[in-house]
DOSEVEX-421730 format. One record per residue (C-alpha): residue number from 1; residue in one letter; y, z, x. Coordinates in nm, 4 decimals, padded with zeros to 6 digits. Layout:
{lumlo NUM,'a',{Y,Z,X}}
...
This chain:
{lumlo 1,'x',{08.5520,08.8496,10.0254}}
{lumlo 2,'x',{08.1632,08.8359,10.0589}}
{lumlo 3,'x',{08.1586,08.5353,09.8262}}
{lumlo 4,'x',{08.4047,08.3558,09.9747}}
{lumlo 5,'x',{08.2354,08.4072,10.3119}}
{lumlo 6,'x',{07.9100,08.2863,10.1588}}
{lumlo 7,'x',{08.0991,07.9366,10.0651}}
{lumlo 8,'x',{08.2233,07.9020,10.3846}}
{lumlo 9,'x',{07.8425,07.9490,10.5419}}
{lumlo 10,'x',{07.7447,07.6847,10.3234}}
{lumlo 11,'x',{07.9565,07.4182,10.3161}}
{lumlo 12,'x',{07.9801,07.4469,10.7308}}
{lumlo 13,'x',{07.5823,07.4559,10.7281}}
{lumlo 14,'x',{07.6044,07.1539,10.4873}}
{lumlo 15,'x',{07.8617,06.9973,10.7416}}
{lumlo 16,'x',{07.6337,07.0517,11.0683}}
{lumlo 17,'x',{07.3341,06.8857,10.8331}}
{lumlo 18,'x',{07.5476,06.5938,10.8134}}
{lumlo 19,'x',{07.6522,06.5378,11.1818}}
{lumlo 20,'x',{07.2458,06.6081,11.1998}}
{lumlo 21,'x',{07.1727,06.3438,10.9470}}
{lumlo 22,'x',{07.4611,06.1023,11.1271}}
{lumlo 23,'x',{07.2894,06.1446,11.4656}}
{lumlo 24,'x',{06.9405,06.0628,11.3179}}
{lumlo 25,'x',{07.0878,05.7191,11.2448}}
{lumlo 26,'x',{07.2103,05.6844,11.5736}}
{lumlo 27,'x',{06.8522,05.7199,11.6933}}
{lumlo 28,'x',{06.6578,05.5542,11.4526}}
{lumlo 29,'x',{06.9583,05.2190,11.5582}}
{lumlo 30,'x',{06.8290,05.2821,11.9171}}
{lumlo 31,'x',{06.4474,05.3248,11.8816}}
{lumlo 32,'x',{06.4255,05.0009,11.6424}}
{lumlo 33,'x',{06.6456,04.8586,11.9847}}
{lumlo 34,'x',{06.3954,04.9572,12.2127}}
{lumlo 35,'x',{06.0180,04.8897,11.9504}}
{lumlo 36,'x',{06.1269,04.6102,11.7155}}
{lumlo 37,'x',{05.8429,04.6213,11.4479}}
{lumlo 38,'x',{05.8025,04.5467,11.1088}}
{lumlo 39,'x',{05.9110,04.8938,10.9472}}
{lumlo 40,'x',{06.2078,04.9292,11.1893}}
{lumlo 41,'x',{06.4452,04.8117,10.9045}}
{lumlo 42,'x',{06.2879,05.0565,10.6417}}
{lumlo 43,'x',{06.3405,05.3312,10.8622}}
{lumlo 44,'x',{06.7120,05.2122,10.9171}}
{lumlo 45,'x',{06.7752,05.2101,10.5436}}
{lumlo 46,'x',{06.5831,05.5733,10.5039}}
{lumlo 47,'x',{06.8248,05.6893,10.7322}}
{lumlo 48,'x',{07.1272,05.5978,10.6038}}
{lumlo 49,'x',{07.0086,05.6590,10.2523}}
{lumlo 50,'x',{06.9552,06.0581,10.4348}}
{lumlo 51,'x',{07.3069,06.0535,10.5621}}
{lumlo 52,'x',{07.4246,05.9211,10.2384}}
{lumlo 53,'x',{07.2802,06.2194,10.1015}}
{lumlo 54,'x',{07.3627,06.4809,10.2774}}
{lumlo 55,'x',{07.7373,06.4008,10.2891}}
{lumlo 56,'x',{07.7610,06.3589,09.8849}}
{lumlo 57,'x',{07.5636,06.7240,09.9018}}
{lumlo 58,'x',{07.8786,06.8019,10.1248}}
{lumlo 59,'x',{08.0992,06.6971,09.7995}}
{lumlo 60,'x',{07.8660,06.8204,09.5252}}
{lumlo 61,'x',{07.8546,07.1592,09.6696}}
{lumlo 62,'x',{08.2432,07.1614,09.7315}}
{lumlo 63,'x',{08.3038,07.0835,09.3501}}
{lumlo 64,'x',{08.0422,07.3310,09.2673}}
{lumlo 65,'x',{08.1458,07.6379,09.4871}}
């Protein structure tokens, strides 16, 4: 029961670092809106590359556990 509790905790923590990593794109979309400069698009692909990340760590750990 205790182990199966502990998946649960992690896969939901993995899930609300997601919607985190989702919501950092969001932001990064509207501050490169509102400053256009020269990195704007790096910081665009860094964030989706993040929320690319933390979803497959979403599947990787769901295989895993």
């Amino acid at each position: 029961a205790v182990l199966a509790f502990l998946k649960g905790a992690i896969l939901l923590i993995l899930a609300f670092y997601a919607i985190f990593a989702l919501i950092i794109i969001r932001q990064v979309d509207l501050m490169s809106q509102a400053l256009t400069t020269v990195i704007s698009p790096i910081f665009k692909f860094l964030s989706i590359i993040h929320a690319g990340v933390a979803i497959g760590l979403i599947f990787l750990a769901w295989g895993i556990l």
